[in-house]
SERO-4910 file (N, C-alpha, C, O; in steps of 0.05 Angstrom, whole numbers):
BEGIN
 pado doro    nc1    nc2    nc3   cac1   cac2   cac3    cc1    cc2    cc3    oc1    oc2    oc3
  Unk    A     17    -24      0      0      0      0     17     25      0     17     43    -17
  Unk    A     38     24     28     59     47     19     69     52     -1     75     76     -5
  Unk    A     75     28    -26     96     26    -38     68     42    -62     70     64    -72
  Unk    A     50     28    -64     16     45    -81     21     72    -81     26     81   -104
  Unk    A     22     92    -61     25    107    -51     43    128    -63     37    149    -75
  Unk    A     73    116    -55     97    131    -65     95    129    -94    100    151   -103
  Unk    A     89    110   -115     91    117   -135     65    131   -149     69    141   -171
  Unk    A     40    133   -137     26    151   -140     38    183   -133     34    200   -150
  Unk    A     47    186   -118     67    207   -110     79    222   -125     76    247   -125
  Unk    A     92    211   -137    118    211   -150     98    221   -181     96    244   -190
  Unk    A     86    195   -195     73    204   -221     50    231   -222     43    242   -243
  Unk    A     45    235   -205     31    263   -200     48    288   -199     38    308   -209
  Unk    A     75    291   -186     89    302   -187    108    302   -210    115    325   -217
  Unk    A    116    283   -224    126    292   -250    102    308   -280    109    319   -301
  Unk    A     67    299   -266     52    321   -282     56    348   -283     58    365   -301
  Unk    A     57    349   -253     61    376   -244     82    392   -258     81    413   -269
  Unk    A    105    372   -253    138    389   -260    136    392   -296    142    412   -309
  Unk    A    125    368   -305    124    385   -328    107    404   -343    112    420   -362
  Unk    A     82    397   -328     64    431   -328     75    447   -324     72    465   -340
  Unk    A     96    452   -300    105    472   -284    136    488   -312    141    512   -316
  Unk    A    146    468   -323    165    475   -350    148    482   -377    160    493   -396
  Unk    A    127    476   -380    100    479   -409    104    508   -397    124    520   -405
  Unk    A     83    525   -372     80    540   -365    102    571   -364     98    595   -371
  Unk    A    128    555   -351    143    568   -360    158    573   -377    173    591   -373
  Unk    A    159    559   -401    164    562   -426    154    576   -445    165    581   -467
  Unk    A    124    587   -436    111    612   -444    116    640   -457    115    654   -477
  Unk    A    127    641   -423    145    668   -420    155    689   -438    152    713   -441
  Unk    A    168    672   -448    193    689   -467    164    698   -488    154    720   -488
  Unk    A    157    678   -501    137    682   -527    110    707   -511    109    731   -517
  Unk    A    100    700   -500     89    723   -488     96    756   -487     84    774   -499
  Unk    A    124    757   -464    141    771   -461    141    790   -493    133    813   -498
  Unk    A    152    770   -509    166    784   -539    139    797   -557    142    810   -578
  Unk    A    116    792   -545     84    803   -555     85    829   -544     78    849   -557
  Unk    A     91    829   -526     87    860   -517    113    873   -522    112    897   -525
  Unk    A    136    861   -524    160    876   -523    155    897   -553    160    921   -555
  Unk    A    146    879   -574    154    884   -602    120    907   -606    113    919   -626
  Unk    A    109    907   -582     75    925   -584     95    949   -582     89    965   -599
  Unk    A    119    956   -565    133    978   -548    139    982   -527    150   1001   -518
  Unk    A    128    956   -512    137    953   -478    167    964   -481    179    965   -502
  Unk    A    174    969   -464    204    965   -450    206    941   -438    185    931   -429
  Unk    A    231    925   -434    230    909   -418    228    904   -390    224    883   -379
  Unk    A    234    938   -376    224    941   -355    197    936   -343    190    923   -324
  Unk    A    182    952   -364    147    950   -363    135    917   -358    115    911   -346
  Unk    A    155    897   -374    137    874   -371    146    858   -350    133    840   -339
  Unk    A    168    864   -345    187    849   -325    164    864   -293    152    849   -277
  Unk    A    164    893   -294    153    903   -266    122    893   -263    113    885   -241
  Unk    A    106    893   -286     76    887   -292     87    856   -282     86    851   -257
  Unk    A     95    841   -295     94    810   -294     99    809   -253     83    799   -238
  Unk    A    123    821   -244    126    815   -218    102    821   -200     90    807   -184
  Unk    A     96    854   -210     89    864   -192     45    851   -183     31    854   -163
  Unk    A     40    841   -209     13    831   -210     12    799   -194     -6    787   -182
  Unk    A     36    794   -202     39    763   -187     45    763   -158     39    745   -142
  Unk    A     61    797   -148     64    792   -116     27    799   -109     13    786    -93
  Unk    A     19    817   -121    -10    821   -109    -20    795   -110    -35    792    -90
  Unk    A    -19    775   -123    -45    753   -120    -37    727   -104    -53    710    -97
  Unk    A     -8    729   -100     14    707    -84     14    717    -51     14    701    -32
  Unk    A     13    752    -47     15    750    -21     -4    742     -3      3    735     19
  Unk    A    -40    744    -13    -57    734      6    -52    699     14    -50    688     36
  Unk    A    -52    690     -5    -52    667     13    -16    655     18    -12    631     21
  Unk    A      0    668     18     27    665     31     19    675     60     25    660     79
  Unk    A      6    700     64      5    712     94    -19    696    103    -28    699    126
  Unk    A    -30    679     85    -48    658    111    -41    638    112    -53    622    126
  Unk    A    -16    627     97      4    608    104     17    605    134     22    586    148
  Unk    A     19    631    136     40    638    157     25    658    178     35    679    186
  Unk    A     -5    646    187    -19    654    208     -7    649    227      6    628    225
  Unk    A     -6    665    256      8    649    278     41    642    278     55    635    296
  Unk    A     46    648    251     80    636    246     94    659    242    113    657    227
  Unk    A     90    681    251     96    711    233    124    717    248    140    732    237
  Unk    A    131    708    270    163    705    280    186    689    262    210    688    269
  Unk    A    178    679    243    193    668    222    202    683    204    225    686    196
  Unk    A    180    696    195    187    712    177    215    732    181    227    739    161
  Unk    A    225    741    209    246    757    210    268    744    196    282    756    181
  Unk    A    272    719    201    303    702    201    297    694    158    313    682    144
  Unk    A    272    705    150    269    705    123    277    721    110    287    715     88
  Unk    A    278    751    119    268    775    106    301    770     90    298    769     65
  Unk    A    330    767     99    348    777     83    346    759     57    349    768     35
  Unk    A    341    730     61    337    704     41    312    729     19    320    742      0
  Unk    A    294    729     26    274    743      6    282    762     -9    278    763    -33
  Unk    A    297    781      5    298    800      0    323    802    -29    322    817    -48
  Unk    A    342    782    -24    364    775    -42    358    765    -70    367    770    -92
  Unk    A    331    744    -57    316    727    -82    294    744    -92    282    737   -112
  Unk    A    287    766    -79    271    775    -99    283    800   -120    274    805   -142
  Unk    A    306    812   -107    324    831   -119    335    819   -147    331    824   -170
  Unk    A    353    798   -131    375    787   -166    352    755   -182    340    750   -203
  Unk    A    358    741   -158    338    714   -168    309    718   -189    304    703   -208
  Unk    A    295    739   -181    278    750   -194    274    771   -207    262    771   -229
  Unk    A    283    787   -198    272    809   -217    300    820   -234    300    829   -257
  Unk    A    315    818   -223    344    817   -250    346    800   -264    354    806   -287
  Unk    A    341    773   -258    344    751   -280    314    760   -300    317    763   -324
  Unk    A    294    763   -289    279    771   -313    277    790   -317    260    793   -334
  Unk    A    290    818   -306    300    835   -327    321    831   -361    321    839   -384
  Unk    A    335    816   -344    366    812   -364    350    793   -383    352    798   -407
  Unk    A    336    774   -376    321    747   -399    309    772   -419    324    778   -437
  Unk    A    291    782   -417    264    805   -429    287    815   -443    288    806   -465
  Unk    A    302    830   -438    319    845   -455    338    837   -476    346    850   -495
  Unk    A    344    809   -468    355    785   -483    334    778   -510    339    779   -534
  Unk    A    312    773   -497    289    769   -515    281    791   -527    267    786   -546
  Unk    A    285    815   -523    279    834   -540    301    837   -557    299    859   -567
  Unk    A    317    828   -565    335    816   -589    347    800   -598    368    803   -611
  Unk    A    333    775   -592    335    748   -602    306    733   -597    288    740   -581
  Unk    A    308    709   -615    284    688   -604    280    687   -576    296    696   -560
  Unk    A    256    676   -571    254    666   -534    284    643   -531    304    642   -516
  Unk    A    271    626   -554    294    606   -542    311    604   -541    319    587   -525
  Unk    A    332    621   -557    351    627   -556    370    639   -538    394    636   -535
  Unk    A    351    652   -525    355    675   -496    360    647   -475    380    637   -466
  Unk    A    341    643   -473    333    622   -450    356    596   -458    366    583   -439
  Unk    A    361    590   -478    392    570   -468    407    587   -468    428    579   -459
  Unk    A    407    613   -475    437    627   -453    426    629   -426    442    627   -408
  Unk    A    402    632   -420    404    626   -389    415    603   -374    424    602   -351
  Unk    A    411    587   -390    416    562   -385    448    553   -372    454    536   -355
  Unk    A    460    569   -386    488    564   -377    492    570   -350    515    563   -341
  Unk    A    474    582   -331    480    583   -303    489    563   -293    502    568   -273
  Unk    A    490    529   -302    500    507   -288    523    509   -300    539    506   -280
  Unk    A    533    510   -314    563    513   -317    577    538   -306    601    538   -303
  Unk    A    567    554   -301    581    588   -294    574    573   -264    597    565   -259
  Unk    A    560    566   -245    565    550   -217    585    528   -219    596    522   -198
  Unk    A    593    512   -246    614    497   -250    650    505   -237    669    496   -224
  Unk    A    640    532   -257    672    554   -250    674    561   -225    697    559   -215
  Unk    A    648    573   -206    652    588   -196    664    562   -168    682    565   -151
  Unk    A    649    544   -170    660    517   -148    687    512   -152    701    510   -132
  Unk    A    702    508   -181    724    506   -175    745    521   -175    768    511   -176
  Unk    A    739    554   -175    754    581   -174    759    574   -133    780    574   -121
  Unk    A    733    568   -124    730    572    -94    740    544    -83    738    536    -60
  Unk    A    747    535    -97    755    498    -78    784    493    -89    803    479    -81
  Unk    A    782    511   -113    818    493   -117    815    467   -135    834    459   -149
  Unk    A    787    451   -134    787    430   -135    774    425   -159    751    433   -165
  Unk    A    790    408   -177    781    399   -209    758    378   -203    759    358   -189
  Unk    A    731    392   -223    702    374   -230    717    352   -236    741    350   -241
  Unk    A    694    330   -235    698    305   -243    695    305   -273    683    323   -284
  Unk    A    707    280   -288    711    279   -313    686    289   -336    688    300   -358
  Unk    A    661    280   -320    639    280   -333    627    309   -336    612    316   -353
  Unk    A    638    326   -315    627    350   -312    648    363   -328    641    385   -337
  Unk    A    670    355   -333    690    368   -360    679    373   -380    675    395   -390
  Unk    A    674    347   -390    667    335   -415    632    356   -426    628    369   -446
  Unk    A    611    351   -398    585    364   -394    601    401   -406    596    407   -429
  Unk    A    617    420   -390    615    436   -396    637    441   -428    641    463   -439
  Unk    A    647    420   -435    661    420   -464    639    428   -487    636    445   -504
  Unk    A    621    398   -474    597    401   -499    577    423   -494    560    425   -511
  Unk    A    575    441   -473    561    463   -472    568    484   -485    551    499   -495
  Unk    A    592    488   -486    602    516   -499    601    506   -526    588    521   -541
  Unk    A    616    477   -539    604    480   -566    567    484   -572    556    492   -593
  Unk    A    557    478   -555    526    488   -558    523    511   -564    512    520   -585
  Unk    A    539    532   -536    534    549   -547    545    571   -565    539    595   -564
  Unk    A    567    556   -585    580    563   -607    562    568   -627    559    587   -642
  Unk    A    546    543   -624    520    543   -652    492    562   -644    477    572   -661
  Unk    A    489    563   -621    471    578   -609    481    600   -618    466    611   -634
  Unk    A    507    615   -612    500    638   -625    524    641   -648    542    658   -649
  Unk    A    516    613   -671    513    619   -700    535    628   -718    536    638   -740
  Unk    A    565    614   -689    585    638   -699    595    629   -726    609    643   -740
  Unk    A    588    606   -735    600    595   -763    586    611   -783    591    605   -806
  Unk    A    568    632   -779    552    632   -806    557    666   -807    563    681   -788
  Unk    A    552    672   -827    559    705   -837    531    726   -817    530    751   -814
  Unk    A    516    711   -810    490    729   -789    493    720   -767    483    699   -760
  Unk    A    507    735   -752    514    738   -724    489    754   -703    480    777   -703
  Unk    A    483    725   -686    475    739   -661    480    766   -653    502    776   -658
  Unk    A    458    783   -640    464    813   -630    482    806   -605    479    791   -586
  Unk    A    500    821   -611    518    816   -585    509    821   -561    512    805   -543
  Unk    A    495    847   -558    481    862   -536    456    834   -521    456    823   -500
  Unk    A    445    833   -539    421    810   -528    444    778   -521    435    761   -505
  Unk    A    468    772   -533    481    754   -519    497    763   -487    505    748   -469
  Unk    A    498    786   -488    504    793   -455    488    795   -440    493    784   -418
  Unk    A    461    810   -443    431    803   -429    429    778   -420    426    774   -396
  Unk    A    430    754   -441    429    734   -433    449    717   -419    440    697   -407
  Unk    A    480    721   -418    490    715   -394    493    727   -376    508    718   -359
  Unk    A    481    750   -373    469    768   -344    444    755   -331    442    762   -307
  Unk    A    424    737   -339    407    716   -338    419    692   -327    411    682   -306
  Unk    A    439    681   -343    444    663   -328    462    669   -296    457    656   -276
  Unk    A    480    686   -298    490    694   -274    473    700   -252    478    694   -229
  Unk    A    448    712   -261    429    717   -233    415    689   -230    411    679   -208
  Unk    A    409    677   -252    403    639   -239    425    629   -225    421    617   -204
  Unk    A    447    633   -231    460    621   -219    461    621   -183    464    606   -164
  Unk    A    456    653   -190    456    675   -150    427    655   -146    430    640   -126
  Unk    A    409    652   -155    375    631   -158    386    607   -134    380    605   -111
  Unk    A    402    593   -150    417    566   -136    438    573   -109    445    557    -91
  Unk    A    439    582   -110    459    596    -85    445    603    -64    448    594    -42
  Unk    A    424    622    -74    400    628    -50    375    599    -44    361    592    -25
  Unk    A    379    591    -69    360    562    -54    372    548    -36    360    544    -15
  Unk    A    393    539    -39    419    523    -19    416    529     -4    420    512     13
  Unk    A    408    565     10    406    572     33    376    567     49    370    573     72
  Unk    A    363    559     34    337    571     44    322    554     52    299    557     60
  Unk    A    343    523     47    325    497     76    313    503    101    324    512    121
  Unk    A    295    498     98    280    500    127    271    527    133    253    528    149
  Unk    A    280    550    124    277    579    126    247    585    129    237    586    151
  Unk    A    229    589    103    205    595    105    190    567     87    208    553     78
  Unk    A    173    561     83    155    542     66    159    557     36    157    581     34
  Unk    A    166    542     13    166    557    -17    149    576    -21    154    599    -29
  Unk    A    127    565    -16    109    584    -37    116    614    -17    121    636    -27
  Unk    A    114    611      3    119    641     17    139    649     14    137    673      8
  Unk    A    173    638     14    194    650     -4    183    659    -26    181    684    -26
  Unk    A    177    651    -39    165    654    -71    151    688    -73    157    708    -87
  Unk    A    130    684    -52    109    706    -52    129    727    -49    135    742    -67
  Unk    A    139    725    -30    156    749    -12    182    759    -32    190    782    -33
  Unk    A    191    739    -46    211    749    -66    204    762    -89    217    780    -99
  Unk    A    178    749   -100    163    765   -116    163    796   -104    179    810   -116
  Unk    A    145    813    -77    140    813    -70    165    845    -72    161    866    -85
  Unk    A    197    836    -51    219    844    -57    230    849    -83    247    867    -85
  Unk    A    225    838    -98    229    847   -135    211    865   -149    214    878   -170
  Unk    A    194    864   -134    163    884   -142    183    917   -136    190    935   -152
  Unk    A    187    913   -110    192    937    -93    224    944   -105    228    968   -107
  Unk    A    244    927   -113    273    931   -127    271    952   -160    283    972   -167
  Unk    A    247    930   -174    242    945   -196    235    965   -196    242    978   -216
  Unk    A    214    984   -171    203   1008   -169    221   1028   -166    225   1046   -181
  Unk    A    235   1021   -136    262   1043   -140    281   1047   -161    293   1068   -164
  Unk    A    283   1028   -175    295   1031   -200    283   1045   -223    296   1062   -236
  Unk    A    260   1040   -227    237   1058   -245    241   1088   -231    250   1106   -245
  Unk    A    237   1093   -210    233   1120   -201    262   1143   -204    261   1167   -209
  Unk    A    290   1126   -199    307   1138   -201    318   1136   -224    342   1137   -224
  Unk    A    308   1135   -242    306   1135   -276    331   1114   -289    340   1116   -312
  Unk    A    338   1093   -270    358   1074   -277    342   1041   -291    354   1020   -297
  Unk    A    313   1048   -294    296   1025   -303    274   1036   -327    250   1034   -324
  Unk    A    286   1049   -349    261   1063   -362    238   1049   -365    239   1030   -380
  Unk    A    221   1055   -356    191   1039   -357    170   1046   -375    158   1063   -362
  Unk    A    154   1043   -405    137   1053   -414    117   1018   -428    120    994   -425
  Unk    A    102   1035   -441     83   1015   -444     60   1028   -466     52   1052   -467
  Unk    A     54   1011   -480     27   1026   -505      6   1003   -496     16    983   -488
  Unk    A    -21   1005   -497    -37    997   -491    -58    985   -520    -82    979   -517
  Unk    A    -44    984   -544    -57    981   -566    -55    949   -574    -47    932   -558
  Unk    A    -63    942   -600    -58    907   -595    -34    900   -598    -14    913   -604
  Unk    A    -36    874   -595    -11    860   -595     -7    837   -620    -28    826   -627
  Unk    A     15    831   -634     14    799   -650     18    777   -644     40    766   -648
  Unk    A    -12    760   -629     -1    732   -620    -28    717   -628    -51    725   -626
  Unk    A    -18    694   -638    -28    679   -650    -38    678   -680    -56    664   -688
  Unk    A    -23    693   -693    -19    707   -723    -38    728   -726    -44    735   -749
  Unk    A    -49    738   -706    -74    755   -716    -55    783   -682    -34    783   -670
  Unk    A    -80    799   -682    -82    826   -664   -104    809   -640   -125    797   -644
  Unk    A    -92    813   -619   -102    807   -596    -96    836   -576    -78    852   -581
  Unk    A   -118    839   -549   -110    855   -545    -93    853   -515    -95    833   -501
  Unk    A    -71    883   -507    -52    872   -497    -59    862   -463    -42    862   -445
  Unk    A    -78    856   -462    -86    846   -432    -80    812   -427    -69    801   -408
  Unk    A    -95    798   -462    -76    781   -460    -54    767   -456    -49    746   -445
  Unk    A    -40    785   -470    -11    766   -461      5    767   -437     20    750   -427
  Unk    A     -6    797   -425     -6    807   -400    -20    784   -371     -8    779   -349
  Unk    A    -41    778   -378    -53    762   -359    -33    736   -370    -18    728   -353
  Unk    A    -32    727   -389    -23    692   -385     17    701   -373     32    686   -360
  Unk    A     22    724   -381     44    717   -372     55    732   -335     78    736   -326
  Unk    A     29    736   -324     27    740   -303     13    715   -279     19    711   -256
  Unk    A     -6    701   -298    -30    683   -285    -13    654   -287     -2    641   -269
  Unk    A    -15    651   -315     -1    632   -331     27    621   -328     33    598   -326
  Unk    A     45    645   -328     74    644   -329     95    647   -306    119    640   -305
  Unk    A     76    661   -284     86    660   -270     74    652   -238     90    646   -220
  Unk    A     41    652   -234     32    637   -209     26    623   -222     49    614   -227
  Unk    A     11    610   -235      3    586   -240     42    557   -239     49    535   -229
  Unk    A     50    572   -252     83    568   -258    100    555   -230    107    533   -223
  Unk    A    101    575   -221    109    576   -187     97    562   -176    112    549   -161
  Unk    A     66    553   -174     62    538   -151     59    515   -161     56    496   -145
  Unk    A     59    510   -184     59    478   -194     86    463   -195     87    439   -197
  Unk    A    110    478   -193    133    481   -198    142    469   -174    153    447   -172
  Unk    A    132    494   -143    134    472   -112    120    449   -120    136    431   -124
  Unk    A     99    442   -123     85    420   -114     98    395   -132     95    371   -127
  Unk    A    111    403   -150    118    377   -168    151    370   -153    161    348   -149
  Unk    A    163    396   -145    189    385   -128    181    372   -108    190    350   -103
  Unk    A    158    385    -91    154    368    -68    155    337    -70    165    322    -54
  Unk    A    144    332    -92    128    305    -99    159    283   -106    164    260    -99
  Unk    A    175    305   -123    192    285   -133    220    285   -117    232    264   -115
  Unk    A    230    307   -106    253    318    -91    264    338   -121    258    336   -145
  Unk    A    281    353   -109    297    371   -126    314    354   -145    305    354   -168
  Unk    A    331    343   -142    342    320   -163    322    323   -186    322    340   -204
  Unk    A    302    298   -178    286    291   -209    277    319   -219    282    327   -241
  Unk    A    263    334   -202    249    360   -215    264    375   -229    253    386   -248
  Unk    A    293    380   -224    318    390   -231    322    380   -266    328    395   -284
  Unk    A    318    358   -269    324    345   -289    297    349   -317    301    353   -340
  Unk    A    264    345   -301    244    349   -307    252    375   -314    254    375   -339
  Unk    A    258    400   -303    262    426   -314    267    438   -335    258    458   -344
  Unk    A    289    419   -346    306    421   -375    284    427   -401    289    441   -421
  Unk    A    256    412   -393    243    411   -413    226    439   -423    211    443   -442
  Unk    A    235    453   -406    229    479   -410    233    503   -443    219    520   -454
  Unk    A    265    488   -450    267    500   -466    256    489   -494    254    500   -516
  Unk    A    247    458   -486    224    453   -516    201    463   -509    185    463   -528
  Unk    A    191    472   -488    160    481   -489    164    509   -494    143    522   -492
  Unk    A    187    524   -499    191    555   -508    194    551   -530    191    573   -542
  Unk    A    199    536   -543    205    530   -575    174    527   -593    166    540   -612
  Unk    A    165    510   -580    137    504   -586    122    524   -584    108    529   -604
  Unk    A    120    544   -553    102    568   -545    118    594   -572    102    607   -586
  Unk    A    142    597   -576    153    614   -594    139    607   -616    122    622   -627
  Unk    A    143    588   -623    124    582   -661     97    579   -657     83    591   -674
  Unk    A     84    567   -639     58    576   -633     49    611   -627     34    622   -644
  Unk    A     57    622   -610     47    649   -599     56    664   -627     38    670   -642
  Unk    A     80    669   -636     91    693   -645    107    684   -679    120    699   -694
  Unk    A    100    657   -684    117    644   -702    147    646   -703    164    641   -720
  Unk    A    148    656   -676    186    655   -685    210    637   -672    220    641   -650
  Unk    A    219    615   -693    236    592   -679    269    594   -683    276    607   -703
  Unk    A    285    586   -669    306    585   -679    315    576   -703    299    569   -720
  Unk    A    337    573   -707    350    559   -743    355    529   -723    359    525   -699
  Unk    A    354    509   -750    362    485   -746    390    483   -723    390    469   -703
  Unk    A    408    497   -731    436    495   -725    434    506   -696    443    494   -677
  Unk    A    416    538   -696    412    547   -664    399    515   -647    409    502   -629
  Unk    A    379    511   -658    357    483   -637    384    464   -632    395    469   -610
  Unk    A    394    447   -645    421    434   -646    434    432   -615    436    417   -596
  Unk    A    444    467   -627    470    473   -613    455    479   -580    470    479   -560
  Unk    A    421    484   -575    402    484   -555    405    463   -540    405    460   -516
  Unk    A    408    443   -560    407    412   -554    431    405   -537    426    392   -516
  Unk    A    452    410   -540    482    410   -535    482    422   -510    495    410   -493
  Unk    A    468    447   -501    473    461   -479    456    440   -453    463    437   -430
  Unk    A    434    430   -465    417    418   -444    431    393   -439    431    386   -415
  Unk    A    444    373   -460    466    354   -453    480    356   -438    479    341   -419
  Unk    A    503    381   -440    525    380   -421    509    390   -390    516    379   -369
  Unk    A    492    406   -392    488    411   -364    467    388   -348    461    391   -324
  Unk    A    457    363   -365    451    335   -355    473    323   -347    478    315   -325
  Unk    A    487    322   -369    524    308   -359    530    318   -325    528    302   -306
  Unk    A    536    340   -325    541    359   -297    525    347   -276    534    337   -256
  Unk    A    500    347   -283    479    342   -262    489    311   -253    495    303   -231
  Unk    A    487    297   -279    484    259   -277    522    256   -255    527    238   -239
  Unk    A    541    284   -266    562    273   -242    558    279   -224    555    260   -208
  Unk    A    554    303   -214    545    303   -190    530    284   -166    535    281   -142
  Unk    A    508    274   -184    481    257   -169    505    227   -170    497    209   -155
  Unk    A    528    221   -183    546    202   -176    567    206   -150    578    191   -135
  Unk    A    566    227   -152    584    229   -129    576    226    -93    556    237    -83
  Unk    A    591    212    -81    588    197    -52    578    219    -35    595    237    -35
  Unk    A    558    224    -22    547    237      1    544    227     20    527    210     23
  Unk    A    566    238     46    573    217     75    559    232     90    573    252     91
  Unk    A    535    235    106    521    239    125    543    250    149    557    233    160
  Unk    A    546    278    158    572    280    181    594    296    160    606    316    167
  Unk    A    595    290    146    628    302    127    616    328    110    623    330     87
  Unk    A    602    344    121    591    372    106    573    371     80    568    388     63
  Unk    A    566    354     83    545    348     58    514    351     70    511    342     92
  Unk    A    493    361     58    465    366     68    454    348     47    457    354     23
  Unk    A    439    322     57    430    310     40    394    310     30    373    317     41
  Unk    A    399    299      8    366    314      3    354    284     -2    349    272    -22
  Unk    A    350    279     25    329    249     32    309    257     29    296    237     20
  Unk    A    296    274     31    268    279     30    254    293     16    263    316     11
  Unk    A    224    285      5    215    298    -19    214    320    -29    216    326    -53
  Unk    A    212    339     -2    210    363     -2    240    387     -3    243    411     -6
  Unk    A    258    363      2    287    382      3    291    392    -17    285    386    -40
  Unk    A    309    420      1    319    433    -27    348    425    -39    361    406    -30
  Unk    A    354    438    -53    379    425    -67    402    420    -43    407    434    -24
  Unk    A    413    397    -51    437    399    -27    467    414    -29    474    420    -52
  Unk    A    480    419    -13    500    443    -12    525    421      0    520    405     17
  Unk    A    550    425    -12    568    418     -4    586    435     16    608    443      8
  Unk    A    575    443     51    592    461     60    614    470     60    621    493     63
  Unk    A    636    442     56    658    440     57    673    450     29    697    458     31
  Unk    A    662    450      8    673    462    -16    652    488    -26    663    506    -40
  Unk    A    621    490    -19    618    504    -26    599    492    -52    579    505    -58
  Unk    A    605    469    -68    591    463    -83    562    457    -81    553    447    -61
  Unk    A    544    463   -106    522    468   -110    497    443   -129    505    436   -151
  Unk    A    487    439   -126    471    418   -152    457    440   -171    457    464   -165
  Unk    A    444    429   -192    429    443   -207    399    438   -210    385    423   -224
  Unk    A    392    461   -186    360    450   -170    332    471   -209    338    480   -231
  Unk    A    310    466   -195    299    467   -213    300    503   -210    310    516   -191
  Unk    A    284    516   -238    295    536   -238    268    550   -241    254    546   -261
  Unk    A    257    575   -214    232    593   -228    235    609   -245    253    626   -241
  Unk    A    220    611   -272    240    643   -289    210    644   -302    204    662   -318
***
């Protein structure tokens, strides 16, 4: 019956996780509807946070009835993840996407598991295992073809630094999850960082270091003029609560490991949502070289999840469904947990 149980568990939770990657795979294609109406990428980045902290914080603060002494030992965790984790990483993505495909953008985000590759062994001294060599070898040729360098039409450079400004703040994503075992329950990190990113982007809008505008006329999605509330609502409702909380519930179900891995699939449901929403896909050779980036950073993952975890010797292990990624104290090293964007 237990054993009934757990694998009911488990197959409900991998619906979830990959609802939870469909959903956010949206994003970009959405995003690029309003960008190309005249949004700024400020405008959709602050609209997208700031509508999702309004509808996330009521039931986060009845999460945490009676529990409201927790929240102090939260506020710096939130406050970090809602600044860079959130609202810089989807600043830097949006602006990425406002000059290139979605998908394109989004496997340069991708490279955050290799840029945590460097940064473990800049801080330990200590050379990855063979597999994680080899993982970030075949990533960079990915993303050689990703951005197209064999061919006479070169990627915008500007939108290829956006997008490893994306992956660098996922990367700060994983760093602050590592921290944030036991801290507050997700969805209320979640709310609250939303929440803190709402409030990061405003001071930034006000002191004129975030230009913010917006046209209110239609938009092009779905080959025709829609108007811009749509893409607005799915990539507020859609892309990002609906996103987020299916996202906890499918880690819960499976642990960070599998969901971590379930994640990847993100960047075919942006491929699909790109040629669906807006018709626009990468070239054969970009999808490819897409392909290459999600390999090596499986490779990374698959050494890691090989490597010996001794209970006592600085290792936080993630026995349980609900854990978050585990942290190697002693080096500092990181896994590659699943990713909100």
């Amino acid at each position: 019956m237990l054993s009934t149980l757990s694998r009911n568990r488990s197959a409900s939770g991998l619906v979830y996780a990959v609802l939870s990657a469909a959903t956010f795979g949206s994003s970009g294609a959405l995003g690029k509807s309003l960008l190309e109406a005249g949004w700024t990428p400020g405008a959709v980045v602050g609209a997208r946070i700031g509508l999702a902290a309004l509808i996330m914080v009521v039931p986060a603060a009845w999460m945490m009835r009676g529990q409201w002494g927790r929240l102090r030992g939260g506020v710096a965790l939130m406050a970090g993840y809602g600044a860079v984790a959130i609202a810089m990483c989807q600043f830097f993505y949006f602006n990425a996407v406002a000059r290139m495909s979605p998908p394109v953008a989004l496997m340069l985000e991708y490279l955050a598991p290799i840029i945590l590759v460097g940064w473990v062994w800049a801080r330990s001294r200590r050379r990855p295992g063979t597999l994680t060599m080899i993982g970030t070898v075949v990533a960079m040729l990915g993303l050689a073809l990703v951005l197209d360098l064999l061919s006479a039409q070169r990627v915008d450079p500007v939108g290829v630094l956006w997008g490893v400004g994306a992956a660098v703040c996922l990367a700060v994503y994983f760093v602050l999850s590592a921290k944030s075992d036991g801290v507050l329950p997700p969805f209320v990190t979640v709310a609250g960082g939303m929440l803190f990113g709402a409030l990061t982007l405003a001071v930034l809008a006000v002191v004129g270091l975030l230009p913010v505008s917006a046209t209110f006329a239609g938009v092009e999605l779905f080959g025709g003029e829609v108007s811009w509330i749509v893409p607005l609502a799915g990539i507020t409702l859609v892309a990002a609560v609906v996103a987020y909380t299916l996202g906890i519930i499918g880690t819960q179900r499976l642990g960070s490991k599998v969901a971590s891995f379930v994640s990847l699939t993100e960047v075919l449901f942006s491929v699909i949502a790109s040629w669906i929403l807006i018709g626009d896909v990468p070239g054969p050779m970009q999808f490819f070289g897409g392909a290459l980036i999600v390999g090596g950073v499986v490779m990374v993952r698959a050494d890691e999840l090989r490597a010996p975890a001794v209970q006592g010797e600085g290792m936080i292990l993630d026995s349980a469904p609900e854990a978050l990624p585990a942290v190697d104290l002693a080096t500092g090293a990181l896994p590659i947990a699943e990713r909100p964007a």
